[in-house]
PATI-935952 format. One record per atom (N, C-alpha, C): residue in three letters; z, y, x. Coordinates in steps of 0.001 Angstrom, whole numbers, plus 500000, padded with zeros to 6 digits. Each point is the difference from the previous one (the first is absolute). Example, Ala and Ser with C-alpha at 12.3 -4.5 7.8 and 13.67 -1.06 7.14 Angstrom:
PATI-935952
ALA507800494310513190/ALA500000501190499110/ALA500000501200500900/SER499280501050499650/SER500060501190500820/SER500730501090499230/
This chain:
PATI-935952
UNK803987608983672165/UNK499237500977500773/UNK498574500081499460/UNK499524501398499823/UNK498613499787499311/UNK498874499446501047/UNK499384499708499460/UNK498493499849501109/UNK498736500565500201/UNK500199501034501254/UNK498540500778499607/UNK498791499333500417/UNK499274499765499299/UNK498401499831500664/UNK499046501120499801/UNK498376499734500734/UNK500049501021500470/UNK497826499593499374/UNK499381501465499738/UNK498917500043498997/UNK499259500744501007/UNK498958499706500917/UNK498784500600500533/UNK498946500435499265/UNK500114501329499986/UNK498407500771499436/UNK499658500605500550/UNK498752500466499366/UNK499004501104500524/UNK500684501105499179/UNK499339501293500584/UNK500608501104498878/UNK499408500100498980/UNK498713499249499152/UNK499474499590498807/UNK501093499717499292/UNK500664498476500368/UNK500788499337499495/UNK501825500475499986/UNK499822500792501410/UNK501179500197499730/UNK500611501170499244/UNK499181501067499731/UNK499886501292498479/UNK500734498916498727/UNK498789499077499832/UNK499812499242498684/UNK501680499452499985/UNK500395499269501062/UNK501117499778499611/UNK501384500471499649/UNK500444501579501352/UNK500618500876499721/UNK499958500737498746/UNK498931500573499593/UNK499551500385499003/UNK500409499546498640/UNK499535498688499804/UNK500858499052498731/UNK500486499231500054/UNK501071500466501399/UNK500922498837499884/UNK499447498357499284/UNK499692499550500851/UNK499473498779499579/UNK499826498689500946/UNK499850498709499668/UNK499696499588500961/UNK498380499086499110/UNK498973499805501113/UNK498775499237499756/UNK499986498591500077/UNK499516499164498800/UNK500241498717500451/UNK498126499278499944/UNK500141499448500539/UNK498350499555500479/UNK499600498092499047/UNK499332500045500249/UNK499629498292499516/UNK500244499184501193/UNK500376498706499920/UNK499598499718501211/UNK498662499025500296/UNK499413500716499442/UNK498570499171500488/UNK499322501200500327/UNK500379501294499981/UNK499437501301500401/UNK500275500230501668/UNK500813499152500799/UNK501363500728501349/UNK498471499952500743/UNK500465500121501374/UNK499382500362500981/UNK499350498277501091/UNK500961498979499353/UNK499901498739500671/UNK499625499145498951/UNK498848499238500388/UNK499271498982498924/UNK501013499081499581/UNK500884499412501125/UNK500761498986499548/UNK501615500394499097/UNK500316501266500599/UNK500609500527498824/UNK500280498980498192/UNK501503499467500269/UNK500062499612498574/UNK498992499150499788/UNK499622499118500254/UNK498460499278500355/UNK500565498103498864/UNK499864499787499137/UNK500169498610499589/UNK500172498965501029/UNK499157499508500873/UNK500408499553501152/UNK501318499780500682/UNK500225501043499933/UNK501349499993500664/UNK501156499311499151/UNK499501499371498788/UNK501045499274499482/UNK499389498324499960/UNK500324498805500337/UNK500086498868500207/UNK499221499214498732/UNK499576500414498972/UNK499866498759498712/UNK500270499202500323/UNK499144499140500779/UNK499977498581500061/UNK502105499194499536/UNK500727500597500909/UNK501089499763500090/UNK500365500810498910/UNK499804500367499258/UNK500866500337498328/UNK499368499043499020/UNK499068498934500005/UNK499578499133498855/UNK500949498809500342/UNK500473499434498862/UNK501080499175499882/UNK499024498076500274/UNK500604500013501059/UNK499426498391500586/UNK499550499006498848/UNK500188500120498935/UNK499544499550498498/UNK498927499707500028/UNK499553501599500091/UNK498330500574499596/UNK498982499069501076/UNK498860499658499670/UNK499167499786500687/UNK498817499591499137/UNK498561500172500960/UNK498822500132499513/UNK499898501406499539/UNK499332499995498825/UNK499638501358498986/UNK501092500909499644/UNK501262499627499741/UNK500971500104499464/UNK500582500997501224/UNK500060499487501320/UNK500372500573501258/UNK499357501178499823/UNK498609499997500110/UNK499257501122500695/UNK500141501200498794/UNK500067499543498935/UNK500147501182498682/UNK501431500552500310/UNK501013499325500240/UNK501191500521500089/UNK500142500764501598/UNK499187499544500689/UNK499529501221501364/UNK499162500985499438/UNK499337499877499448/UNK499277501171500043/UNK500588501246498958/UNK500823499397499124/UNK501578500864499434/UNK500418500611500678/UNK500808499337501077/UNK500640500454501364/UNK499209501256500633/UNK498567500246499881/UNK499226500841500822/UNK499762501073499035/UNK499758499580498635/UNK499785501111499056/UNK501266500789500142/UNK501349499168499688/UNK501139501087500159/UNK500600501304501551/UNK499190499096500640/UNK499837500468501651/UNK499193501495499727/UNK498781499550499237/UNK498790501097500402/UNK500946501473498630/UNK500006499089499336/UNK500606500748498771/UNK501670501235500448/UNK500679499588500720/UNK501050500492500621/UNK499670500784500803/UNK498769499804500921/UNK499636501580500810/UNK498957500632499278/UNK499179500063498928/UNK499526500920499425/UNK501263500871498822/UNK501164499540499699/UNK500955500555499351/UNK501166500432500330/UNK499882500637501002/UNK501116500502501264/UNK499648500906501140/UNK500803501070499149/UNK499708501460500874/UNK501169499762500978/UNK499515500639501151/UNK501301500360501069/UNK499816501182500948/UNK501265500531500612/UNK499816501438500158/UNK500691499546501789/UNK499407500371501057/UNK500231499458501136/UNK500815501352500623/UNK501006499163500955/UNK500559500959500683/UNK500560499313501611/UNK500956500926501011/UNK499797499279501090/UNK501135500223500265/UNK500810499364501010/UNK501228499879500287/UNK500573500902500803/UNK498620500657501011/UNK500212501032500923/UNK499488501300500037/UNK500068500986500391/UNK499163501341499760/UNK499424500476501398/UNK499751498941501183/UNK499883500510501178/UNK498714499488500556/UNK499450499110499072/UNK498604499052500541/UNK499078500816500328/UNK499561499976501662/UNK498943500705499629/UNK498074499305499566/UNK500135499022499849/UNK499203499542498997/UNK499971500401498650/UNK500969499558499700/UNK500010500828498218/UNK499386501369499730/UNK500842500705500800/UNK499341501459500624/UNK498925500571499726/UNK499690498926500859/UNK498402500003500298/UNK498948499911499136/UNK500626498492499104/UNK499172499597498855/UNK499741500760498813/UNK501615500286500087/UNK500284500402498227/UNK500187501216499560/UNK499895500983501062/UNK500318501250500292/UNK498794500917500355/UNK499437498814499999/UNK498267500898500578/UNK500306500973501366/UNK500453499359500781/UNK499767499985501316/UNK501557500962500490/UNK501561499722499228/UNK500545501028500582/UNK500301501430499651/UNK498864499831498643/UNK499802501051499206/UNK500667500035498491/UNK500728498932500228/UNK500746500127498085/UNK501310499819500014/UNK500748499700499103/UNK501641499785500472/UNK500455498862499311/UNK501252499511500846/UNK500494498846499566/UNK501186500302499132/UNK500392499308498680/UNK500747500029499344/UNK501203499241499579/UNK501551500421500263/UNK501023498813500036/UNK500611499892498437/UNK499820498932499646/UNK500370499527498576/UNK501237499541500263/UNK501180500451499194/UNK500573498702499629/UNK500201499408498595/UNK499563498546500315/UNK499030499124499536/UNK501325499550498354/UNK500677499811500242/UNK501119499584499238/UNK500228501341499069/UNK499939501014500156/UNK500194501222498869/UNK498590500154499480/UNK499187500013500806/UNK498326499326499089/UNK500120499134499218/UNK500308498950500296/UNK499921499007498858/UNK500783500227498998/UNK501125500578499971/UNK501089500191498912/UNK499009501309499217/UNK499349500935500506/UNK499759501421499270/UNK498311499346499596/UNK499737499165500147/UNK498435499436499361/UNK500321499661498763/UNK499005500144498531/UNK500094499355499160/UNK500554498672499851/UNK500770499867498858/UNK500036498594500126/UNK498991498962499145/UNK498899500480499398/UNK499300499303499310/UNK498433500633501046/UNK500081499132501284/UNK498854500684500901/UNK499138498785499612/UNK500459498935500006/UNK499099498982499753/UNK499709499870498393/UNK499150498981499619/UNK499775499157498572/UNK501300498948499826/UNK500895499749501389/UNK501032499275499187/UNK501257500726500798/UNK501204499711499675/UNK501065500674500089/UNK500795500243501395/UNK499258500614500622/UNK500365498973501267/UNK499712501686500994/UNK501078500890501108/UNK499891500422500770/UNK499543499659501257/UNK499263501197500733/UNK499011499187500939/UNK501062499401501037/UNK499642499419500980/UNK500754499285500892/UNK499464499964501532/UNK500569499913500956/UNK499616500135501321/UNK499768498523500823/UNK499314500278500607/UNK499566498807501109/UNK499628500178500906/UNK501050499542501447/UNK499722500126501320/UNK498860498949500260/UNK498872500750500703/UNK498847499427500152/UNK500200498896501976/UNK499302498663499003/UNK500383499156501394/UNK498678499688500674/UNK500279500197501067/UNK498517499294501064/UNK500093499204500873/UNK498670499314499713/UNK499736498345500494/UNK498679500346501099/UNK500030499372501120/UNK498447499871500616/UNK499630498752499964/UNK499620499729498215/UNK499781498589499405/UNK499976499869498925/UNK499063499903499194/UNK500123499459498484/UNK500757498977499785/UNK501305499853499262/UNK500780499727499955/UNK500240499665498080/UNK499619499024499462/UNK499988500014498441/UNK501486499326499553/UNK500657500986498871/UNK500823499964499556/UNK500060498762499160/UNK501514499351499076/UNK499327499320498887/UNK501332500382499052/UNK500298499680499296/UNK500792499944498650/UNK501599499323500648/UNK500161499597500772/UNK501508499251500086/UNK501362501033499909/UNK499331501322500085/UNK501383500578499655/UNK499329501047498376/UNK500593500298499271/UNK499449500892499588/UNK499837501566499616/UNK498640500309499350/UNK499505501497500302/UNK499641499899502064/UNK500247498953500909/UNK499821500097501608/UNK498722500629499867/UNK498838499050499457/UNK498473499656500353/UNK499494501774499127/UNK500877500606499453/UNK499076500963499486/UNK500215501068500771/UNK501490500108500242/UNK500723501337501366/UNK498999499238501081/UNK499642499263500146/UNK499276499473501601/UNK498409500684499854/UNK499486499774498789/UNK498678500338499724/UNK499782501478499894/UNK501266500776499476/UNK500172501479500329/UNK500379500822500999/UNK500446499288500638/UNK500555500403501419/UNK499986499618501333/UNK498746499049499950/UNK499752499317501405/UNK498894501009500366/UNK499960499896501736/UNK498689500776500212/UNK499948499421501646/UNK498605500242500877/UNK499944499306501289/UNK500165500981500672/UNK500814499314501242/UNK500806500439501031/UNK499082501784500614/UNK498959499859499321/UNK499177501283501406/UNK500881501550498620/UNK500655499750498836/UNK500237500764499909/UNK501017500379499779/UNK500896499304500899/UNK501816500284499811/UNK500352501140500663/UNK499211500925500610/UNK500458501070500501/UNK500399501421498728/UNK499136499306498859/UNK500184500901498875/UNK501972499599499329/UNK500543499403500605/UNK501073499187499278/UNK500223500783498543/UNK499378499391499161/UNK500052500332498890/UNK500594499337498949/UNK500432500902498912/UNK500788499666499256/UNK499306500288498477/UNK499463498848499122/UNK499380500325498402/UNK500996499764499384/UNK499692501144498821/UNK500238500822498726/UNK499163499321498937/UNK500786498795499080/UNK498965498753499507/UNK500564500926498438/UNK498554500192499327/UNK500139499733498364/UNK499053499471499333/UNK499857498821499597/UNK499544498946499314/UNK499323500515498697/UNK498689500080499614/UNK499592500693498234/UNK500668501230499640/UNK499521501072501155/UNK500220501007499620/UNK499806500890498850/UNK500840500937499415/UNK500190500716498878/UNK498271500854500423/UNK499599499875498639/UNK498246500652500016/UNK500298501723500153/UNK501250500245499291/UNK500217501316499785/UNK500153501364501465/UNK500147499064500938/UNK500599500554501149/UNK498405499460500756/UNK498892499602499629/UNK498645499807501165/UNK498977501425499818/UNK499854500647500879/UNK499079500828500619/UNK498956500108501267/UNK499595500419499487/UNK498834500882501410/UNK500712500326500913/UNK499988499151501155/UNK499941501006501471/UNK499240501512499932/UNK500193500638500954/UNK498409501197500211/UNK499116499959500020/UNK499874498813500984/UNK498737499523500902/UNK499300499495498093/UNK500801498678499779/UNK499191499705498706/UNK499800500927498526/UNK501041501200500751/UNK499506501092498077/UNK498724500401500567/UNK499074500167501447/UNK499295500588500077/UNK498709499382500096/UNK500366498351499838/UNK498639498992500037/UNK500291500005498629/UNK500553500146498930/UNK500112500012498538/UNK499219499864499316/UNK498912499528498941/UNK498930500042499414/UNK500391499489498735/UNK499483500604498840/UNK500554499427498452/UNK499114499113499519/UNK499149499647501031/UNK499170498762499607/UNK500029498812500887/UNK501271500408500850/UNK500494498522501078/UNK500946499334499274/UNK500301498711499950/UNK500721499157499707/UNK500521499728501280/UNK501157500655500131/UNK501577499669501073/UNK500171498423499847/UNK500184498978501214/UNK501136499501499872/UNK501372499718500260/UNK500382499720499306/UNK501400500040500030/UNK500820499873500994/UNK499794499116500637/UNK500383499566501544/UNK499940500777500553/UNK498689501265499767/UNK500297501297501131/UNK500501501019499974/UNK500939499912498691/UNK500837500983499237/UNK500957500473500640/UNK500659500744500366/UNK501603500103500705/UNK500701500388498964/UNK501452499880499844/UNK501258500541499647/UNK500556500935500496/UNK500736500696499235/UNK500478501317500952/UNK501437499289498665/UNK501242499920500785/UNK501296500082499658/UNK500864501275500654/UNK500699500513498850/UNK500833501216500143/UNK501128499580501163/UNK500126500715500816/UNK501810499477500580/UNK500611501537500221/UNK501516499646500112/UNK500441502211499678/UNK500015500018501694/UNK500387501130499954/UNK499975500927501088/UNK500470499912501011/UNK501626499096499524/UNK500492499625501046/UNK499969498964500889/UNK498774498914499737/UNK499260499202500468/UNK499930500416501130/UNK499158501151500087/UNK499772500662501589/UNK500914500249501044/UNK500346498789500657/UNK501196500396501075/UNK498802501086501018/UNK499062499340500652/UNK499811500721501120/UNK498340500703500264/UNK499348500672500620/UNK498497499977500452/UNK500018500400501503/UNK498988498888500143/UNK499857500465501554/UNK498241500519500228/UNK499836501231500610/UNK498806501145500187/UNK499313498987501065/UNK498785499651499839/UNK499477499466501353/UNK499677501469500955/UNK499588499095500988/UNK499586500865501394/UNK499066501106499360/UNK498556499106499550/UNK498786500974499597/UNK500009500406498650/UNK501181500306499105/UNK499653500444498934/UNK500027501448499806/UNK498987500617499165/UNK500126501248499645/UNK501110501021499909/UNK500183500801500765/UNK501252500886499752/UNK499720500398498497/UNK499054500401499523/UNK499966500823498433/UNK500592498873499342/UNK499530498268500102/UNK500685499076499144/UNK501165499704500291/UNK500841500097501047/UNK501052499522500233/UNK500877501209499454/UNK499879501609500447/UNK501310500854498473/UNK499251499475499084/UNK499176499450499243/UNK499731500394498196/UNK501189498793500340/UNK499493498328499902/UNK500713498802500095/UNK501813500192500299/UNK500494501141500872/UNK501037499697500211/UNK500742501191498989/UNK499108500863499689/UNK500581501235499099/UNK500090499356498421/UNK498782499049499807/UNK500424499361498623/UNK501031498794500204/UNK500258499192501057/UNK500893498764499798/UNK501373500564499503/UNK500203501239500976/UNK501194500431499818/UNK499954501085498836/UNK499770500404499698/UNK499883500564498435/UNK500379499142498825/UNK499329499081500388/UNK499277499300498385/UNK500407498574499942/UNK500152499523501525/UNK500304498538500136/UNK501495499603500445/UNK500559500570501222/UNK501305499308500239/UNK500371501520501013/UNK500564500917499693/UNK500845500893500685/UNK500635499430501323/UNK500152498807499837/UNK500983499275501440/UNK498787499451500689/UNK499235500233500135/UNK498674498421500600/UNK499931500594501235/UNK500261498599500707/UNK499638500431501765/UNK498662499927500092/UNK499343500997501224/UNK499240500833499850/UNK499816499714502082/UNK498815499641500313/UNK499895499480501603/UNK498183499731500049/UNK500162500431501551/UNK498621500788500387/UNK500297498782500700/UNK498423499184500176/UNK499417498818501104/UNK499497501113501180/UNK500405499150501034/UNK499482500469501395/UNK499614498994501193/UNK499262499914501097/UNK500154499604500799/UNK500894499695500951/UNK500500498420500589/UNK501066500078500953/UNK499264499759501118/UNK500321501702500546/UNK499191499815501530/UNK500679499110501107/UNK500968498909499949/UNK500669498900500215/UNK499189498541499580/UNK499321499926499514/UNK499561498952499141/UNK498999500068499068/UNK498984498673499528/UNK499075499851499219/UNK500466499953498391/UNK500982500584499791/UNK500566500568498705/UNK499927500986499477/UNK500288500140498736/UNK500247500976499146/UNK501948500540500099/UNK500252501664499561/UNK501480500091500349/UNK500238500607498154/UNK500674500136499434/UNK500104501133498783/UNK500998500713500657/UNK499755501070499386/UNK500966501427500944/UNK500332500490497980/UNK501213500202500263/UNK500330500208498370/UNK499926502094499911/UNK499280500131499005/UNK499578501169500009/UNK501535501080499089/
């Protein structure tokens, strides 16, 4: 069974994506949460082999931290959510109600993405994001655990996003661009860094299972958005207007 997840934008973001078919992958030392992917969250102490001690210890920890710090400056990920009904998300990511939510499925994405997205051979991969109300440090006893833990842990105040990352490790240079926002801070005498680069990866058309119209979005944006998905993107894509349930502190989709 495929699995749709589900992409909150503004109508900035959500043009950019309909548009070129694409999905955005971010740094993660760029997200929205400091601790985000954070070194910390993985244990050293408990990965140096009981051997080591004195000088010998602390050099082979501070290895442990370089590869920590080194692993979230080299790892883009592209966030998505499990549900399309939050009205937080909404709120946040939509600029107030005003943008639309988008249903991926996530498994014909990954198959229709390059396969040389990264610097090594490797298609991106998914990770259900887990929450703790607790720093909680990983260590090495199983392995690859302590690095899925360091990519995918996050604290409890934000599990309402139940989200799901889109991990690619040394991304392909060929596929990094300008957002809008950054073609228009642009200067040929700034030195970018890299970290604040995004990716834009191709995925086809039929990616697009679904869009859902928020409450406050533009009627002029919602035909262009639904006149190009279905044109250009997926002829079959369900297609559902957010509304109020005058029953409840919810959101309803009414399928258009």
């Amino acid at each position: 069974m495929s699995r749709i997840l589900y992409k909150y934008l503004d109508i900035t973001g959500a043009k950019c994506m309909i548009g070129n078919s694409d999905l955005q992958f971010t740094n993660a030392t760029q997200l929205n949460d400091p601790f985000d992917c954070h070194p910390s969250l993985i244990d050293h102490e408990s990965n140096i082999d009981d051997k080591l001690q004195g000088i010998q210890r602390q050099w082979q920890k501070e290895v442990e931290e370089n590869q920590a710090t080194n692993l979230r400056n080299d790892t883009w990920l592209c966030s998505f959510s499990k549900v399309n009904d939050s009205m937080l998300m909404w709120s946040h990511y939509c600029r107030s109600h005003s943008g639309i939510c988008i249903g991926i499925d996530i498994e014909k994405a990954i198959e229709s993405m390059p396969q040389m997205c990264g610097q090594i051979y490797l298609k991106p991969f998914p990770l259900d994001v887990q929450y703790m109300d607790k720093l909680v440090a990983s260590n090495t006893f199983r392995p690859f655990e302590p690095y899925y833990h360091q990519l995918a842990t996050k604290a409890k105040d934000w599990e309402y996003e139940q989200e799901v990352r889109l991990i690619i490790p040394k991304p392909n240079a060929q596929f990094a661009a300008f957002t809008p926002e950054q073609a228009k801070r642009n200067n040929p005498d700034k030195i970018w860094d890299w970290k604040e680069m995004r990716h834009f990866f191709p995925i086809s058309g039929e990616c697009f299972e679904s869009i859902y119209i928020g409450i406050n979005t533009p009627e002029e944006d919602k035909i262009k958005i639904i006149n190009h998905a279905c044109k250009h993107l997926n002829p079959n894509i369900k297609l559902y207007q957010m509304s109020v349930d005058e029953n409840a502190f919810r959101l309803k989709a009414e399928e258009i």
